[in-house]
N, CA, C and O atoms as a Tripos MOL2 file, in Angstrom:
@<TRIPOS>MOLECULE
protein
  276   275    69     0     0
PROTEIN
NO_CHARGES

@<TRIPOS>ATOM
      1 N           4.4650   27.1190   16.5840 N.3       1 UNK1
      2 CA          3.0790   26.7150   16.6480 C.3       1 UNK1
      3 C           2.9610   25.1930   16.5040 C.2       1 UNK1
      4 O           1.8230   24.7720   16.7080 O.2       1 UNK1
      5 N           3.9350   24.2310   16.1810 N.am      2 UNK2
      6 CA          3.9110   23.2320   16.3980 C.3       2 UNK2
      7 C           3.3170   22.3970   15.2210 C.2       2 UNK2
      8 O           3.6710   22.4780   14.0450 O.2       2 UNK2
      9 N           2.3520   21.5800   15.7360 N.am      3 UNK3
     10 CA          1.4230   20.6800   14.6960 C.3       3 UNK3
     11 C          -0.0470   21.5480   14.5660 C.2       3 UNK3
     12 O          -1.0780   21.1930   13.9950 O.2       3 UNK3
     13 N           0.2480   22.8640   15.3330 N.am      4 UNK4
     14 CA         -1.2960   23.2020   14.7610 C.3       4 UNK4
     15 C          -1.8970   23.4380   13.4610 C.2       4 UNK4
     16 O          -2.8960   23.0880   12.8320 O.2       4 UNK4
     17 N          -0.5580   24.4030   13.2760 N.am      5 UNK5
     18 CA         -0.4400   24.5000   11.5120 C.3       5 UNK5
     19 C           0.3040   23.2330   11.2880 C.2       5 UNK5
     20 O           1.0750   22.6020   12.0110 O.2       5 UNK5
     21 N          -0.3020   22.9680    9.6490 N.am      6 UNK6
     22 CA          0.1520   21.1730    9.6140 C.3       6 UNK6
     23 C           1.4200   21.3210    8.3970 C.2       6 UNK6
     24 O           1.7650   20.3470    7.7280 O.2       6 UNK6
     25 N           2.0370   22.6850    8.2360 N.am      7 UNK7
     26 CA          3.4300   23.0150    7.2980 C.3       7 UNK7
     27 C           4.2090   21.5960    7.8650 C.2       7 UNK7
     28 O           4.0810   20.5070    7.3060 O.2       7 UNK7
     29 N           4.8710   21.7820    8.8350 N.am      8 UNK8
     30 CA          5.9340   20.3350    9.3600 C.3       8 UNK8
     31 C           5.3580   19.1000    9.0340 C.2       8 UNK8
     32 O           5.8770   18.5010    8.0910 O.2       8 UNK8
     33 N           4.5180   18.6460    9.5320 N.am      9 UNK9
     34 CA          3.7900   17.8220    8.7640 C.3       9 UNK9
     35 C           3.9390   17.6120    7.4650 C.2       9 UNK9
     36 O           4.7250   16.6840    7.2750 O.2       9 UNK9
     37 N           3.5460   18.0490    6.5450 N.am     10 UNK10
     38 CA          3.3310   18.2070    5.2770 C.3      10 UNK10
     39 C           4.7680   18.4620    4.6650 C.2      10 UNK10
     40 O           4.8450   17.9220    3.5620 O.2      10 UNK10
     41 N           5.7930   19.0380    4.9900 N.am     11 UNK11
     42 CA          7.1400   18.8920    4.5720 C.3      11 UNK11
     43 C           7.6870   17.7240    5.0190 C.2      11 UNK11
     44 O           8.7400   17.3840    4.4800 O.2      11 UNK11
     45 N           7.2090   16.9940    5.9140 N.am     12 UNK12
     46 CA          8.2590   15.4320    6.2970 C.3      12 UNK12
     47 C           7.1600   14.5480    5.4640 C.2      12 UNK12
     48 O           7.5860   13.4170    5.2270 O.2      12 UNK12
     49 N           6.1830   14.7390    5.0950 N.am     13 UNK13
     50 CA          5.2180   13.7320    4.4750 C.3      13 UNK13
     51 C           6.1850   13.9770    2.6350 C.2      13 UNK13
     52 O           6.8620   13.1000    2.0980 O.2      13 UNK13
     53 N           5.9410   15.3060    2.1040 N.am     14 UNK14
     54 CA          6.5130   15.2540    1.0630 C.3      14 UNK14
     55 C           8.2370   14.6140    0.9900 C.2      14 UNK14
     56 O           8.8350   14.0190    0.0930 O.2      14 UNK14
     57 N           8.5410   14.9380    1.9970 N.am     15 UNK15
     58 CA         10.1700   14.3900    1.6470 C.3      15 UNK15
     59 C          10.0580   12.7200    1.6540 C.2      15 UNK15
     60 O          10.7890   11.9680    1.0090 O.2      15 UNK15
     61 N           9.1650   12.3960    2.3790 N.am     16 UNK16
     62 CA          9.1930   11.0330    2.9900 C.3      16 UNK16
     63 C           8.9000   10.5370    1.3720 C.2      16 UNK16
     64 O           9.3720    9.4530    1.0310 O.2      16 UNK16
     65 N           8.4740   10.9750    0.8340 N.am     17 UNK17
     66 CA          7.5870   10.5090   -0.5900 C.3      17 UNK17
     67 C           8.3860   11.1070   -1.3730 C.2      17 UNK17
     68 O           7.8220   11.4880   -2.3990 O.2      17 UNK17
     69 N           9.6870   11.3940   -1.3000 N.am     18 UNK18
     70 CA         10.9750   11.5440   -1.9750 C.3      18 UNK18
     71 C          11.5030   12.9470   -2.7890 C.2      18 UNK18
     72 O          12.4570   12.9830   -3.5670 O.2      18 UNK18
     73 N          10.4750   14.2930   -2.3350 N.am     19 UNK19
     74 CA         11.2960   15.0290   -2.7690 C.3      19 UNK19
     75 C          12.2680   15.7840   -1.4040 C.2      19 UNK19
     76 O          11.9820   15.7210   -0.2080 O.2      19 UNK19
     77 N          13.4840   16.4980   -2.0400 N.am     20 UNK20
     78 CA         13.9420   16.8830   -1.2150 C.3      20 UNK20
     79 C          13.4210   18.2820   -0.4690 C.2      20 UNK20
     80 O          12.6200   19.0140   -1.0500 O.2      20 UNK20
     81 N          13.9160   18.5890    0.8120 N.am     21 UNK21
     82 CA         13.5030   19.6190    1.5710 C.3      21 UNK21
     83 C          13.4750   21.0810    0.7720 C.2      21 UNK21
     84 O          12.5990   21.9220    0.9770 O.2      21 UNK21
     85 N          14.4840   21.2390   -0.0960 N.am     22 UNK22
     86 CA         14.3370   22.5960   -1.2060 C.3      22 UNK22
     87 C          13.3130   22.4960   -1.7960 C.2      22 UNK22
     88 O          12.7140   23.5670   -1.6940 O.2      22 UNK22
     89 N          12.5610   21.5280   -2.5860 N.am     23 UNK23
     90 CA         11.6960   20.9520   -3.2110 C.3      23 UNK23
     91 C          10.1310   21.6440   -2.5680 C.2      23 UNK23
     92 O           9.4030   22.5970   -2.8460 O.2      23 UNK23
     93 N          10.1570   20.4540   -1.4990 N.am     24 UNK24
     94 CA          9.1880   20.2730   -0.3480 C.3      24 UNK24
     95 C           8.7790   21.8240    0.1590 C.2      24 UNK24
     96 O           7.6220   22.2250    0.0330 O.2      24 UNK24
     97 N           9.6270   22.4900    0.6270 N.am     25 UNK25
     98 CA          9.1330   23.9770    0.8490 C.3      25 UNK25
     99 C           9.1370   24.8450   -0.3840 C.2      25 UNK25
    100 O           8.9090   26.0520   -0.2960 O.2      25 UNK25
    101 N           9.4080   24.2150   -1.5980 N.am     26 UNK26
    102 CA          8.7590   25.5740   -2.8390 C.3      26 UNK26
    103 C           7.0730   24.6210   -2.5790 C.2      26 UNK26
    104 O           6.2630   25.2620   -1.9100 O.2      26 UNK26
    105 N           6.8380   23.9280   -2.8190 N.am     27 UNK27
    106 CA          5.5330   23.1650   -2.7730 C.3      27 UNK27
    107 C           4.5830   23.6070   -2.2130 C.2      27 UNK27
    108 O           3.5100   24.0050   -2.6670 O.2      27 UNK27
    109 N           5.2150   23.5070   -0.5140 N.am     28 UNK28
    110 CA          4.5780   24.6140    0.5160 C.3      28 UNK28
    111 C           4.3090   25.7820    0.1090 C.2      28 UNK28
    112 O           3.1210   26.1040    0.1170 O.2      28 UNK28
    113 N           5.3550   26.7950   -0.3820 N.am     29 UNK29
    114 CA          5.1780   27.6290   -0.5040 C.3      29 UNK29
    115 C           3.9490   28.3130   -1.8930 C.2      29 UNK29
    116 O           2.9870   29.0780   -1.9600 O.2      29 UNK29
    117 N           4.5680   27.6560   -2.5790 N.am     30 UNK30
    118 CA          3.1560   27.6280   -3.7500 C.3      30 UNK30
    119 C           1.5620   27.5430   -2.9660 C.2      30 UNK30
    120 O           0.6350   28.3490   -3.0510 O.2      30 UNK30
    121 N           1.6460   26.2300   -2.1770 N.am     31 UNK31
    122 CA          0.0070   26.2250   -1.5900 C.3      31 UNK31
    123 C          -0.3350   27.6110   -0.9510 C.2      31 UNK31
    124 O          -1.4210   28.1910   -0.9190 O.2      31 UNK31
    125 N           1.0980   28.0530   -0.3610 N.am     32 UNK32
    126 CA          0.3800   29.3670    0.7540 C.3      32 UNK32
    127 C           0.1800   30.7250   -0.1000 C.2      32 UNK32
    128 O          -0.5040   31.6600    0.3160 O.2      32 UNK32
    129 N           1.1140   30.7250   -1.8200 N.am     33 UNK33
    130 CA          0.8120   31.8820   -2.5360 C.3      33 UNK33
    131 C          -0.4600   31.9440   -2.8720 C.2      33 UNK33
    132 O          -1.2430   32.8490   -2.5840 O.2      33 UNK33
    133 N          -0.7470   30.6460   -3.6980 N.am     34 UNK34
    134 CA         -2.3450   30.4370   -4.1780 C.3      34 UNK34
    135 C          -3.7010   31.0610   -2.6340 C.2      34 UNK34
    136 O          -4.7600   31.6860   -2.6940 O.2      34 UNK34
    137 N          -3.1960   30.6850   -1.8860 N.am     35 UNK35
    138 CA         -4.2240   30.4760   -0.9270 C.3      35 UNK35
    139 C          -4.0550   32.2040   -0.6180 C.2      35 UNK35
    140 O          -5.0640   32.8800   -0.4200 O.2      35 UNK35
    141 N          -3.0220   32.6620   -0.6060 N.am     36 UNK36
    142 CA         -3.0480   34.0810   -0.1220 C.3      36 UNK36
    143 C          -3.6940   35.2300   -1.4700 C.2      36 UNK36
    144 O          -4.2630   36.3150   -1.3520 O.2      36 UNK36
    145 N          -3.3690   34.5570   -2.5300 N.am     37 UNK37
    146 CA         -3.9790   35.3970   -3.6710 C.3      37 UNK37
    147 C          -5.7880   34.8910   -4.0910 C.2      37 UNK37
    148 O          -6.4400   35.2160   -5.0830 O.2      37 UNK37
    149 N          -6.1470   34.1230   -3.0700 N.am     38 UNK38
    150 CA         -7.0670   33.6760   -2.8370 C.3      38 UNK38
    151 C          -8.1180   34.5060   -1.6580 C.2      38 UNK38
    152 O          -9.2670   34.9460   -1.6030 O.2      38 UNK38
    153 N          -7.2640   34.4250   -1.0490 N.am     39 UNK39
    154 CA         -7.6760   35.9240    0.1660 C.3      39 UNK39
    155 C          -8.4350   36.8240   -0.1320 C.2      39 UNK39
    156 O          -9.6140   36.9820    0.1840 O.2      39 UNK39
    157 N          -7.4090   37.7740   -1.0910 N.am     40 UNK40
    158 CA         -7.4120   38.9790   -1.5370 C.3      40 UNK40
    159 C          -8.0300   39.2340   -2.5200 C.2      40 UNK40
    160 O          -8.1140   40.4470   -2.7120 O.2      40 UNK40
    161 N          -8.6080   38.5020   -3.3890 N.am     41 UNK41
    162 CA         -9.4530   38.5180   -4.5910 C.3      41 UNK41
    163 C         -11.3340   38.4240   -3.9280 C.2      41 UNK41
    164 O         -12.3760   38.5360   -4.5730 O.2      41 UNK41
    165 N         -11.1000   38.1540   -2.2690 N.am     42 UNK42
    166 CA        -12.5330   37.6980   -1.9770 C.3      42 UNK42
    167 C         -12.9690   39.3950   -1.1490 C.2      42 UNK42
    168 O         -12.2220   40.0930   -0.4630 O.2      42 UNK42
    169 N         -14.4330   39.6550   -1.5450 N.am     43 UNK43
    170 CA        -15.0330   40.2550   -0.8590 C.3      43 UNK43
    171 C         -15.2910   40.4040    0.5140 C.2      43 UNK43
    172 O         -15.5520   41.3560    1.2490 O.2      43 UNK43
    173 N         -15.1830   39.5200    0.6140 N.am     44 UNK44
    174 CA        -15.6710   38.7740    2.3950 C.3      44 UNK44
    175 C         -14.8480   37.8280    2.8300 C.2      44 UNK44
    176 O         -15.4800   36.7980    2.5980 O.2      44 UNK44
    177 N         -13.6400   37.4640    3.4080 N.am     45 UNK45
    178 CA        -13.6670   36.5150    4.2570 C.3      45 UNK45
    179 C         -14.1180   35.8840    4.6740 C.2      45 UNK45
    180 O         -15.2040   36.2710    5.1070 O.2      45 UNK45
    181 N         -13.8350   34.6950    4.8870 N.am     46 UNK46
    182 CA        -14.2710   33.3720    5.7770 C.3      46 UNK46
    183 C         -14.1040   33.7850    7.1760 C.2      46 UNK46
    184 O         -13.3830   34.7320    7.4880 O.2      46 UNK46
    185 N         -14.8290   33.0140    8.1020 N.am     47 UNK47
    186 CA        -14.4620   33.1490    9.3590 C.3      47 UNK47
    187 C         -13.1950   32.9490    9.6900 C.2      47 UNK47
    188 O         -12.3900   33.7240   10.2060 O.2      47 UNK47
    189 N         -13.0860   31.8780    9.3600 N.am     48 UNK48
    190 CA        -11.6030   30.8020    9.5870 C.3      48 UNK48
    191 C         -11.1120   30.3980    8.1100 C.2      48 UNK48
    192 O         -11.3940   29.3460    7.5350 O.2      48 UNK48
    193 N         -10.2780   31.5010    7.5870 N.am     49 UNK49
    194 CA         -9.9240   31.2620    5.8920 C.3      49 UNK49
    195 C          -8.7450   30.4220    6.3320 C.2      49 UNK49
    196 O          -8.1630   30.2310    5.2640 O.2      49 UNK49
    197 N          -7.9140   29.6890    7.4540 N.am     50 UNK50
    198 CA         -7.2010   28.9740    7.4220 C.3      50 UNK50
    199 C          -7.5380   27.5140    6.9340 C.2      50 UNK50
    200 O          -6.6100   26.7480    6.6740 O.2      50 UNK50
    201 N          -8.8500   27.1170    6.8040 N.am     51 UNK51
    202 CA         -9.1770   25.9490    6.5180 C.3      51 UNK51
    203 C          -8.8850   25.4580    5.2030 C.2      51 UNK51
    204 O          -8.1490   24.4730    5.1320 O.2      51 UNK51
    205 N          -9.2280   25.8490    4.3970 N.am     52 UNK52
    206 CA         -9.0310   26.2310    2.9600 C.3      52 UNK52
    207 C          -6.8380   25.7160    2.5600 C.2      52 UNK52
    208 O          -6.3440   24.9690    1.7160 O.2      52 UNK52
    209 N          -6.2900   26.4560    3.4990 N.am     53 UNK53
    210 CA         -5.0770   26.5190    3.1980 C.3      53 UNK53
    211 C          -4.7920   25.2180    3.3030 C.2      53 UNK53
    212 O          -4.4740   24.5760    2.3010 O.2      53 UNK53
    213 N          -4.8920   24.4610    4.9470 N.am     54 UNK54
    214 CA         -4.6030   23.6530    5.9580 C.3      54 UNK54
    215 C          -4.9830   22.5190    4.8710 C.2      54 UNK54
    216 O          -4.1400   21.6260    4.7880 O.2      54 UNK54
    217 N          -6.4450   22.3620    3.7690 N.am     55 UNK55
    218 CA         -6.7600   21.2260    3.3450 C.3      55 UNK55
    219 C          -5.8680   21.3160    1.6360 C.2      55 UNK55
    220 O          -5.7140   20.3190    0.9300 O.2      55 UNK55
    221 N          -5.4690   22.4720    1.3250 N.am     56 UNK56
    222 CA         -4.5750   22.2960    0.6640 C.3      56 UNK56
    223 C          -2.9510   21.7380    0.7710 C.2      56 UNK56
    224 O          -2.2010   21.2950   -0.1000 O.2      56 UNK56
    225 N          -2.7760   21.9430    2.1020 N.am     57 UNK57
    226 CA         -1.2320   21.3460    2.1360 C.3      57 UNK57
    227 C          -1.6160   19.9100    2.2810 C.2      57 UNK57
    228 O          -0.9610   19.0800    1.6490 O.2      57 UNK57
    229 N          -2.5970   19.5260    3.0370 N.am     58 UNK58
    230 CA         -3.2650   17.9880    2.7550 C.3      58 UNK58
    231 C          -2.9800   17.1590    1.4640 C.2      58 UNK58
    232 O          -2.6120   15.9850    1.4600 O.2      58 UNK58
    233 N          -3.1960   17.9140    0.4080 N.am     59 UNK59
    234 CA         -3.5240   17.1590   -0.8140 C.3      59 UNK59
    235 C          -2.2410   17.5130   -1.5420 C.2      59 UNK59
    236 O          -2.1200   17.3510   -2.7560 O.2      59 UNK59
    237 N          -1.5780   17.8530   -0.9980 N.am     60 UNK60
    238 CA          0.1310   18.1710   -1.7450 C.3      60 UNK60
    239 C           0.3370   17.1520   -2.0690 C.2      60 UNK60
    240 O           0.1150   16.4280   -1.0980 O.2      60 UNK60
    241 N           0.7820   16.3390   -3.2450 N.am     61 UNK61
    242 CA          1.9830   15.6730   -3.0350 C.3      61 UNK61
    243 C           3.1200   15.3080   -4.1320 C.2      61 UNK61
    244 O           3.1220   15.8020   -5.2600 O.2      61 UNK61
    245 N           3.7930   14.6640   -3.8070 N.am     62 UNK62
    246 CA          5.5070   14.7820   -4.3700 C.3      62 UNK62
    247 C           5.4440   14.1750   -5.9370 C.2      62 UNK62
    248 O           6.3260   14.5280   -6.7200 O.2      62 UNK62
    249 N           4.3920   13.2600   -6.3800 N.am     63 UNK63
    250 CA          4.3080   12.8610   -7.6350 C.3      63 UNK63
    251 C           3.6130   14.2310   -8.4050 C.2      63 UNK63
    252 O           4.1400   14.6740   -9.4260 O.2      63 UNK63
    253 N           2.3020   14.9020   -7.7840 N.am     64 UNK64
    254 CA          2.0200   16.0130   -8.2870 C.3      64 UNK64
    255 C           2.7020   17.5660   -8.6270 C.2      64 UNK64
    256 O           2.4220   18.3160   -9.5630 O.2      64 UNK64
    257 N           3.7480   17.7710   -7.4630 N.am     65 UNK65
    258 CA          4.9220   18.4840   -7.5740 C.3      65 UNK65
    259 C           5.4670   18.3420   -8.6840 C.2      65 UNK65
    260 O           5.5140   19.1330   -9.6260 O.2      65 UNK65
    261 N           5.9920   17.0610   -8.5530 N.am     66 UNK66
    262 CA          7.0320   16.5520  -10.3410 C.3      66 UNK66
    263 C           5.8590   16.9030  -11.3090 C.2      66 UNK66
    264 O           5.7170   17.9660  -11.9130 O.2      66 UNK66
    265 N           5.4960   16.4150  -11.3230 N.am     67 UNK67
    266 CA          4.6020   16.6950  -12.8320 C.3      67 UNK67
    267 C           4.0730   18.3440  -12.8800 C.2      67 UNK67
    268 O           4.0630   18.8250  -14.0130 O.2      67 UNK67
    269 N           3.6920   19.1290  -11.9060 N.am     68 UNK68
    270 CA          3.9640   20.6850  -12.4110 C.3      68 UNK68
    271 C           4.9970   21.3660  -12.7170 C.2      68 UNK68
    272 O           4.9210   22.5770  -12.9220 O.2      68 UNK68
    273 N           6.0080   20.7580  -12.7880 N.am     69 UNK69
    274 CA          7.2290   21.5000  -12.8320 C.3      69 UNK69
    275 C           7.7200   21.4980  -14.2160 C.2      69 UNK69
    276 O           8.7660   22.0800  -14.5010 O.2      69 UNK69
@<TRIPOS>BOND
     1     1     2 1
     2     2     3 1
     3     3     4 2
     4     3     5 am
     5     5     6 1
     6     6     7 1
     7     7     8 2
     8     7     9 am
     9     9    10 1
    10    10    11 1
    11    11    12 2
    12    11    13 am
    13    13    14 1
    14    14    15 1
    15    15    16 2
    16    15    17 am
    17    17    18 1
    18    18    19 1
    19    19    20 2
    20    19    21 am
    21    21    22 1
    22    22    23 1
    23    23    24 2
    24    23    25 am
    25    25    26 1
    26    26    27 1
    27    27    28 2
    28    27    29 am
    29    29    30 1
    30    30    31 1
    31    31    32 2
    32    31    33 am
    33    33    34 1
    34    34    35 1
    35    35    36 2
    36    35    37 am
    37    37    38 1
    38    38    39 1
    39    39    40 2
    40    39    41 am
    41    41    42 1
    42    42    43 1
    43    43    44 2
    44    43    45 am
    45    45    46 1
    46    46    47 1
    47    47    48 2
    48    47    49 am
    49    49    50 1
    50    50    51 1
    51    51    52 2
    52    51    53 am
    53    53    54 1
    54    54    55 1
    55    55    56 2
    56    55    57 am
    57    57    58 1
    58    58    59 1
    59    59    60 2
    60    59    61 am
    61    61    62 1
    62    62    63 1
    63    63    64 2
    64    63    65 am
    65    65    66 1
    66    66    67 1
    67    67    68 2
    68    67    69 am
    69    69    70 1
    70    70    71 1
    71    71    72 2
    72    71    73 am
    73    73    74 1
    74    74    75 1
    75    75    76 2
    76    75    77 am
    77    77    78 1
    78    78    79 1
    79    79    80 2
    80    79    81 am
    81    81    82 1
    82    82    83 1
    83    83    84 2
    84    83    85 am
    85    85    86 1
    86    86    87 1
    87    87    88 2
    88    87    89 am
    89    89    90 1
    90    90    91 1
    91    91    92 2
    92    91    93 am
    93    93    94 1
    94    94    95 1
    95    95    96 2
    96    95    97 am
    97    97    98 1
    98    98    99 1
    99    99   100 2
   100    99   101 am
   101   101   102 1
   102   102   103 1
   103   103   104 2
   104   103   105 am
   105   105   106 1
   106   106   107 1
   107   107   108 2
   108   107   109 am
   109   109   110 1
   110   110   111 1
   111   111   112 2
   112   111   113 am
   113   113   114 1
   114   114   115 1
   115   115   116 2
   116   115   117 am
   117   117   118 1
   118   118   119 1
   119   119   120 2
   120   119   121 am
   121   121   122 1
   122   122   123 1
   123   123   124 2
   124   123   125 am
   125   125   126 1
   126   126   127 1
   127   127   128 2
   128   127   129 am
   129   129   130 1
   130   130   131 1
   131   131   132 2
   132   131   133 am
   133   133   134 1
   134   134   135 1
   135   135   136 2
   136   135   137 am
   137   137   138 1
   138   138   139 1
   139   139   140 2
   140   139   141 am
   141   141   142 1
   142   142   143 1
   143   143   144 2
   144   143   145 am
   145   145   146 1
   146   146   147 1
   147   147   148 2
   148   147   149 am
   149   149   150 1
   150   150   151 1
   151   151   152 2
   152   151   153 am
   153   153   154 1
   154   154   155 1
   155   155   156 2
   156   155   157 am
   157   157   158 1
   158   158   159 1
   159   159   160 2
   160   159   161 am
   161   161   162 1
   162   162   163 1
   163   163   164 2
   164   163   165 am
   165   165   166 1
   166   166   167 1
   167   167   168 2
   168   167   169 am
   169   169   170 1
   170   170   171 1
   171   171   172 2
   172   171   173 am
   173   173   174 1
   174   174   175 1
   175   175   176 2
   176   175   177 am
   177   177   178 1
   178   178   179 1
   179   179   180 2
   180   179   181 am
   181   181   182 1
   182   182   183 1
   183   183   184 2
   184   183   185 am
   185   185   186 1
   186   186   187 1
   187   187   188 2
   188   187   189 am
   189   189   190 1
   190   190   191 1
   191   191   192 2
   192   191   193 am
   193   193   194 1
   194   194   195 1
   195   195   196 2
   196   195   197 am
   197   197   198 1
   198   198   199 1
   199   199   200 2
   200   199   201 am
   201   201   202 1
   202   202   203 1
   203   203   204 2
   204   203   205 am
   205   205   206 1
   206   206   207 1
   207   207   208 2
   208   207   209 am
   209   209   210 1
   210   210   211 1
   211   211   212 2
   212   211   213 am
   213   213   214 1
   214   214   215 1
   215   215   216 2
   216   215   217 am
   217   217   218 1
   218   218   219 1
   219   219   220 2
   220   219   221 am
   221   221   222 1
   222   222   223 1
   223   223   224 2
   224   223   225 am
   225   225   226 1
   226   226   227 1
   227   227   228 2
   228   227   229 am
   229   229   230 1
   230   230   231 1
   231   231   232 2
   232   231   233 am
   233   233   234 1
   234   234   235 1
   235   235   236 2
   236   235   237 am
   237   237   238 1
   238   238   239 1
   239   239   240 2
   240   239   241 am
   241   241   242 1
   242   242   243 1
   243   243   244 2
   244   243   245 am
   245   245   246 1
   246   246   247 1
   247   247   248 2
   248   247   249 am
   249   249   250 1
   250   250   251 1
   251   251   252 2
   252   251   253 am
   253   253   254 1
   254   254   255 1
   255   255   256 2
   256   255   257 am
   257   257   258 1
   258   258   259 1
   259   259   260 2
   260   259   261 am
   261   261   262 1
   262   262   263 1
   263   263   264 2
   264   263   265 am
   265   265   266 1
   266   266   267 1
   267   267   268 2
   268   267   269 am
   269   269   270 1
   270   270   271 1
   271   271   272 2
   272   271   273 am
   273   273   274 1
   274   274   275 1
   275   275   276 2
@<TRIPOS>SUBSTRUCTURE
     1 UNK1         2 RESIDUE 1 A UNK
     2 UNK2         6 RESIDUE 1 A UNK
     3 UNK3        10 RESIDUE 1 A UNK
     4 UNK4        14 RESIDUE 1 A UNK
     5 UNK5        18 RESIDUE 1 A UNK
     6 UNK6        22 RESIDUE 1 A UNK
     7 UNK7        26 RESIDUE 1 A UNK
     8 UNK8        30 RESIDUE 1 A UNK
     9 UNK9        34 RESIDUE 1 A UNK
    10 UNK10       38 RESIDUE 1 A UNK
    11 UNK11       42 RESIDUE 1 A UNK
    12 UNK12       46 RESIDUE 1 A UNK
    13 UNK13       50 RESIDUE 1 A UNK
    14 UNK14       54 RESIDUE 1 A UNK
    15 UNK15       58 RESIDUE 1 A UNK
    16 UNK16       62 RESIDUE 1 A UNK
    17 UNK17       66 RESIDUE 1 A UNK
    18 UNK18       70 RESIDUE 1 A UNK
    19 UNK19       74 RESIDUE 1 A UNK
    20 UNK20       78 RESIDUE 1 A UNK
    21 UNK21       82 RESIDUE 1 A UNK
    22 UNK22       86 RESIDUE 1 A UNK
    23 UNK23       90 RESIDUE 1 A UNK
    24 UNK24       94 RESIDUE 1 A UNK
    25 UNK25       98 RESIDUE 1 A UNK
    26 UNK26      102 RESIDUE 1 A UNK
    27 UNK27      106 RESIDUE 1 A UNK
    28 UNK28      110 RESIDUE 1 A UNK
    29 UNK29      114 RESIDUE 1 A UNK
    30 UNK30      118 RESIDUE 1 A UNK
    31 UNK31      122 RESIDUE 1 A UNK
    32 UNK32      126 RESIDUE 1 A UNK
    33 UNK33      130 RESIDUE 1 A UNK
    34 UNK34      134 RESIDUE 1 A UNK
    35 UNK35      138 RESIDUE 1 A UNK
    36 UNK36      142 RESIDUE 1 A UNK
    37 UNK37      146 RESIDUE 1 A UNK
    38 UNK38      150 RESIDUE 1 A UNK
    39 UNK39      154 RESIDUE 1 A UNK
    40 UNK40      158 RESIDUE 1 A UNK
    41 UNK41      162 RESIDUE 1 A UNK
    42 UNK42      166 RESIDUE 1 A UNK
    43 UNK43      170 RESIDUE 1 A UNK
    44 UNK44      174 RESIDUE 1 A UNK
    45 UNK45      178 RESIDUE 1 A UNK
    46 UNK46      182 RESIDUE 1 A UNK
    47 UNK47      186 RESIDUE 1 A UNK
    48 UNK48      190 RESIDUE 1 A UNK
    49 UNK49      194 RESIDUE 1 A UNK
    50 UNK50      198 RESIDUE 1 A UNK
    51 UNK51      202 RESIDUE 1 A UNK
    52 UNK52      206 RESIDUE 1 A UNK
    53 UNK53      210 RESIDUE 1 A UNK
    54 UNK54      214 RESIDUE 1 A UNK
    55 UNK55      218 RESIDUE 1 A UNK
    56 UNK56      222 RESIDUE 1 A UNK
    57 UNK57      226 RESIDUE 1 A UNK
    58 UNK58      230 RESIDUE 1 A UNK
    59 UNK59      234 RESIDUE 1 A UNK
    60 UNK60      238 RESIDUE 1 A UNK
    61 UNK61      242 RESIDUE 1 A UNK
    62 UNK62      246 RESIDUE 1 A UNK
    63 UNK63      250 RESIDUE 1 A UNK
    64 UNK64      254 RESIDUE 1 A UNK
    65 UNK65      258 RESIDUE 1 A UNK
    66 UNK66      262 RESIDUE 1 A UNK
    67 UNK67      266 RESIDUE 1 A UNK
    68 UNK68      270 RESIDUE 1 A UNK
    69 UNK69      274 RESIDUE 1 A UNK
């Protein structure tokens, strides 16, 4: 899917900002658990519940990573 989903993106932005690729995709992966247990707790869906996700991998980043860990 390319750059539609902005995952690639957002893993070369976090590495670029110095964590490594093991790192970088638990990160990812955290945004997409939250966002999926986010889903499922809602009555109703969004039209487009991808938005929500997409502006969370946005606001990732590698100093905030370190410090949750």
């Amino acid at each position: 899917m390319g750059d539609e989903i902005p995952v690639r993106r957002t893993l070369v932005r976090l590495m670029e900002e110095g964590l490594d690729r093991h790192e970088a995709i638990h990160a990812i992966g955290l945004a997409l658990t939250e966002h999926m247990c986010d889903l499922l707790d809602r009555a109703v869906p969004e039209a487009d519940p991808n938005g929500a996700y997409f502006e969370a991998l946005e606001r990732i980043t590698a100093e905030e990573w370190r410090r949750s860990g």
